[in-house]
N, C-alpha and C positions, 0 to 999 in steps of 0.2 A: 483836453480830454486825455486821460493815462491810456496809454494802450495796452488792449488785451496781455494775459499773459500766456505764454504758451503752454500748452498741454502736451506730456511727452506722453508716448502712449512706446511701453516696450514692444520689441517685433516679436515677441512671442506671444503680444496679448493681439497684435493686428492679425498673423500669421493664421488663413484658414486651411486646415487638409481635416484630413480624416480624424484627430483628437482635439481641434482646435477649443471645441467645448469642456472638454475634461480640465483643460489646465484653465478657467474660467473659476474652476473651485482652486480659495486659496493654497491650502497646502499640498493639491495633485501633483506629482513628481512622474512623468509618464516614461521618464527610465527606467526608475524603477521598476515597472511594472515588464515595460522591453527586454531588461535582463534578470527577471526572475523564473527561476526553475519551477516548473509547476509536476508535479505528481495528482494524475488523477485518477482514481481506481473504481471503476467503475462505467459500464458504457452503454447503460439502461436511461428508463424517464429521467432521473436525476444527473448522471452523467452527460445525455445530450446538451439538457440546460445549462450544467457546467460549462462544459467546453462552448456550446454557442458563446456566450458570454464571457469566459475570456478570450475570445478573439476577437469579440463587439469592442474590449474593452484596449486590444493592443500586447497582452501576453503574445508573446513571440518562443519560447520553451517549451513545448507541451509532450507528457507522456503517458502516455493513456493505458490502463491495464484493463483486460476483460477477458475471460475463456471462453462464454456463449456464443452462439451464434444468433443470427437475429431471424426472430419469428413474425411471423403473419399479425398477432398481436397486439404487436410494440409498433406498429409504425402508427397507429393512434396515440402516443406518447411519446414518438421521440422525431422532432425538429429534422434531425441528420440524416435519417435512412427512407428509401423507396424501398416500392414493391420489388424492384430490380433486386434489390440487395438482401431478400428473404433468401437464408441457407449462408448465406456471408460472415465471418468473424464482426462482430461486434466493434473489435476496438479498430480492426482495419479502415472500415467503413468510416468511423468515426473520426479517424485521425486524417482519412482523406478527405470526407464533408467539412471536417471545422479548416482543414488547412485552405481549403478553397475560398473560405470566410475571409482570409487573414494573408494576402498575397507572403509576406513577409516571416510567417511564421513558420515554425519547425513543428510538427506532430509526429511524434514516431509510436506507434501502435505494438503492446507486446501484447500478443494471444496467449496468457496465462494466467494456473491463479492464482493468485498472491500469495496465498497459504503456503503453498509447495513449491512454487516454480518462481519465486522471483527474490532474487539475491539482495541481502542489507542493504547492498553499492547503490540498490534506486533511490533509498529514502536516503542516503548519505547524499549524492548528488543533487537530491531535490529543498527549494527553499521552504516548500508549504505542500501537503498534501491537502487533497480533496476528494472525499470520499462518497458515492454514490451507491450505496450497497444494499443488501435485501438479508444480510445475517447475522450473525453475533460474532462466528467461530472468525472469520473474516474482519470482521473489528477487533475484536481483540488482538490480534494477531499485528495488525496494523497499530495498535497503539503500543502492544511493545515495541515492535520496529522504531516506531518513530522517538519515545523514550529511549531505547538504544544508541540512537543516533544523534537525538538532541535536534529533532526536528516538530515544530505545531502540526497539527493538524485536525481538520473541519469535518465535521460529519454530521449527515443527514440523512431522515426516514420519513417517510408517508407513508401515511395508509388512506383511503375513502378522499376525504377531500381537506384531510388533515394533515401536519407536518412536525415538524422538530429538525432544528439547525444548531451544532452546539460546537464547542473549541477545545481543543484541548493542548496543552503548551507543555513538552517536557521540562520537566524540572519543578513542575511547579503544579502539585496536586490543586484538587480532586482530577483523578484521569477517568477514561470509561470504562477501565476495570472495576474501577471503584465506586460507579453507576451502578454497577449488574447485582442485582438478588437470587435468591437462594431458585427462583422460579427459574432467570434468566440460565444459572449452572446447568439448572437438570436439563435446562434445553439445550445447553450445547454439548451437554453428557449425552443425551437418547442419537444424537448423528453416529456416534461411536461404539461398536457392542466391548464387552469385555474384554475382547483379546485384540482391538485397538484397529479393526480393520470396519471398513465404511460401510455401513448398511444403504441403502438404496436409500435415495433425495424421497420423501414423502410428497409427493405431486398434488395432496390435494388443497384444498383449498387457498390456492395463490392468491397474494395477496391484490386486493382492489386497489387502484390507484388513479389518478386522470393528469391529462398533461397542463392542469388548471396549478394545482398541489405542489408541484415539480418545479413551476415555473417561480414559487414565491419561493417554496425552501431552497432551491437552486442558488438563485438572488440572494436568499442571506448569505449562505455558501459564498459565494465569490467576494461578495460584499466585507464577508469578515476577510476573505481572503487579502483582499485590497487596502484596509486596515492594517493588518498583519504590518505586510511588507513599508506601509509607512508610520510604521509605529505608533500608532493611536489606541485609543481603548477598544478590546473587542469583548467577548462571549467567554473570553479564557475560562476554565472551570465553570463554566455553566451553559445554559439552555435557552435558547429563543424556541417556545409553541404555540403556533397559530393552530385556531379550531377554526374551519372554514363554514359549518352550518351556521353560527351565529357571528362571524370575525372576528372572533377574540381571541386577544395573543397576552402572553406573559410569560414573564422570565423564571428560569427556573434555578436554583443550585445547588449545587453537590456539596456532598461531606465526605473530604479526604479518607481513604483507609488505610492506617499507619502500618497493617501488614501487605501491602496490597502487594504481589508481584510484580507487577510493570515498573514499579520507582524503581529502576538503572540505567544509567548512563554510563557509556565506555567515557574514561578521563580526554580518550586519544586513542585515534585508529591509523596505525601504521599502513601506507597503500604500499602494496609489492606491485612491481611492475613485471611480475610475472604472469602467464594465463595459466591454468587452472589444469591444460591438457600439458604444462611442458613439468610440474612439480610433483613429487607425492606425496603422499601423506606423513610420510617417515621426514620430507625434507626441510616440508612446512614444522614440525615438530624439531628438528636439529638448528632450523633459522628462530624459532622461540626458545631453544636451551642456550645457543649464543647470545642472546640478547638479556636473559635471564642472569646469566652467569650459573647454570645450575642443568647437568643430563637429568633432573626428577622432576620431568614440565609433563603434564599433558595439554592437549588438544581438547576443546570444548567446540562443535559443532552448533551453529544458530538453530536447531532442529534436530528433532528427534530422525532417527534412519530406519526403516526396517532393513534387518539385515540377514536375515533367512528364515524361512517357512520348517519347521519341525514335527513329520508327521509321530505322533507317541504311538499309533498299531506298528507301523512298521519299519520305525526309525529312517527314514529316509528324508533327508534337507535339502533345502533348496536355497540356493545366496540368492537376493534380490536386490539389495538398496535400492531403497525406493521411497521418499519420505513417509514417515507415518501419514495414516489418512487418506492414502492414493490407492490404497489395494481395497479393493471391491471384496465381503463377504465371501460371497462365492467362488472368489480366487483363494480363501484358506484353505478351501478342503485339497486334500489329499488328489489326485490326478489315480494312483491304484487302488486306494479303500474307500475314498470318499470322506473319510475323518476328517474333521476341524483339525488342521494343524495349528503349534502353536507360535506364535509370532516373537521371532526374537529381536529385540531393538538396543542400538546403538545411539551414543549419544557425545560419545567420546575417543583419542586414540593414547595409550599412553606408554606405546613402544612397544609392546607384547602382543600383540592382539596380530594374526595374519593378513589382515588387507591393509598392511604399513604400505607397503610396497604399489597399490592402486595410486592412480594418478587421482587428483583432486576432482577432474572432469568425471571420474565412473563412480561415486561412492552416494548416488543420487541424489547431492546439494545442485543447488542453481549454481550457475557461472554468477562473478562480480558479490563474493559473499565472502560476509566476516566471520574471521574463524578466530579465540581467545585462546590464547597458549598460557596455560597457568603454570606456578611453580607451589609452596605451601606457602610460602606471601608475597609474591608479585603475580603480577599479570599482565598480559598486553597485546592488543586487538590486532587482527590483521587483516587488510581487504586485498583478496585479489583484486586489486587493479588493473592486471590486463588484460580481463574478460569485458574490460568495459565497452569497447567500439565492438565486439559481438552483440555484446545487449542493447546498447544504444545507440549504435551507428558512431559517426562523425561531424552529425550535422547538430545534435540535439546538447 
């Protein structure tokens, strides 16, 4: 009788802990996922489910962005928060509930919002974003970020008990710019009046949502995410929507727009290892005519700045830098006549201008931000770098 023959069985296929399942699918690589940077912006219904879920799954990087706080509301859709936690920053809460999920993992929570307050250096740092949002002006915004940087990134919407999960990969059109129609513009036109200062959030009718919707777009979300990073086919340039009254889902896809503004990518972004409070602007500008070979560089700022208030009754100014979009309506007027002043904005430095001399930290950019010193044909990107353990710790 021939005797059996042995069966070798690898120890990582006998090996039980906490992912032992995961690596049972052939091509699961569960490092990868351990040392991937995750960016997730967002830390409402869609965001909890994120974050639950990468830490179900073994993500260990996490960094979560949100400026709300949490309402009475939301804890019917989101996983992560108690009643305790009503009046609480959003992403705090969240990066301490998911990190509790995930002994091993790093969450660092920044309370801001992404528009104004948080510097190119996140989306450089991060491998994959994932976005959980409720607006336009905020995606857009995020998708040049991420084209700037040359980083994918996942985004998703619900309404009622319907959804949409979609990809988008720099370099490589259709992007979500080049989604938006002529409806989508005037909507992100009406948050703005004419002289570039913020009318008041329209409160009414919020959008409906349930944490049923959240739970399946979330899952494609991460799902593509996991994809992603082992390079398999995803969603790139297009759309997963499920309709939840009848369940039916189907793919959708975009058509590139050959003028679209988001198609840019820096070639290469130079990190200074300086911070932000120890250079100025005039320095930053003499460290890009060195490298230039050329004193006729300016300075290109990732974002517009407001740079002073200008009453026309009674000629009286106010310096503010303060990103566009952060000044409230009723901060134009005037403080003695009550006049709409008019908004003056900056978007550039090119050695003439008086606040050369301001430290990078006061000209109301974010810390950990790319700043483009051009010349009349070169250019070349620069990240503060040393603002980065301000913005992200040491752990993350």
């Amino acid at each position: 009788m021939t005797p059996p023959i042995p069966v070798r069985i690898g120890e990582e296929e006998v090996r039980e802990d906490r992912f032992s399942r995961f690596r049972l699918i052939p091509w699961w690589d569960q490092t990868k996922l351990q040392s991937a940077r995750v960016l997730v912006i967002g830390a409402g219904a869609l965001g909890n489910e994120i974050l639950k879920n990468l830490m179900l799954l073994g993500f260990e990087r996490i960094v979560v962005v949100d400026l709300d706080k949490i309402e009475e509301s939301n804890l019917s859709r989101t996983i992560l928060y108690r009643s305790g936690d009503v009046g609480s920053f959003k992403a705090d809460v969240a990066a301490r509930s998911a990190a509790a999920l995930a002994p091993r993992a790093k969450v660092k929570a920044l309370v801001a919002n992404v528009v104004q307050n948080c510097g190119l250096g996140i989306f450089a740092w991060s491998d994959v974003i994932i976005a959980g949002l409720d607006n336009r002006e905020a995606r857009l915004w995020i998708n040049r970020c991420a084209w700037k940087m040359n980083r994918p990134w996942i985004d998703g919407a619900i309404e009622g008990i319907n959804g949409i999960a979609r990809v988008f990969v720099a370099g490589s059109a259709p992007c979500y710019e080049c989604t938006l129609g002529e409806t989508d513009w005037k909507l992100l036109e009406q948050r703005m009046s004419c002289n570039l200062l913020l009318r008041e959030a329209n409160t009414e009718g919020k959008i409906a949502t349930t944490p049923t919707i959240s739970s399946v777009i979330a899952g494609i979300e991460v799902q593509e995410a996991v994809k992603l990073l082992h390079g398999l086919p995803t969603l790139a340039s297009s759309g997963f929507v499920f309709e939840g009254l009848n369940h039916s889902s189907y793919k959708v896809e975009y058509t590139a727009n050959p003028d679209c503004m988001s198609h840019f990518t820096f070639e290469s972004v130079t990190e200074l290892p300086r911070k932000s409070s120890e250079w100025t602007l005039e320095d930053l500008r003499q460290c890009g005519a060195m490298d230039l070979g050329t004193q006729d560089v300016v300075v290109e700022f990732s974002r517009d700045i407001v740079h002073e208030l200008a009453c026309p009754e009674c000629g009286a100014k106010e310096e503010i830098f303060a990103p566009v979009g952060s000044i409230r309506y009723e901060q134009g007027r005037c403080p003695s006549d009550g006049q709409m002043r008019v908004v003056k904005t900056i978007h550039s430095y090119d050695g003439s201008e008086s606040f050369g001399q301001r430290t990078i930290d006061k000209l109301g950019l974010p810390l950990f931000d790319v700043f483009t010193v051009r010349s009349a044909d070169q250019e070349k990107a620069y990240l503060m770098a040393g603002d980065k353990s301000a913005v992200l710790g040491d752990e993350v």
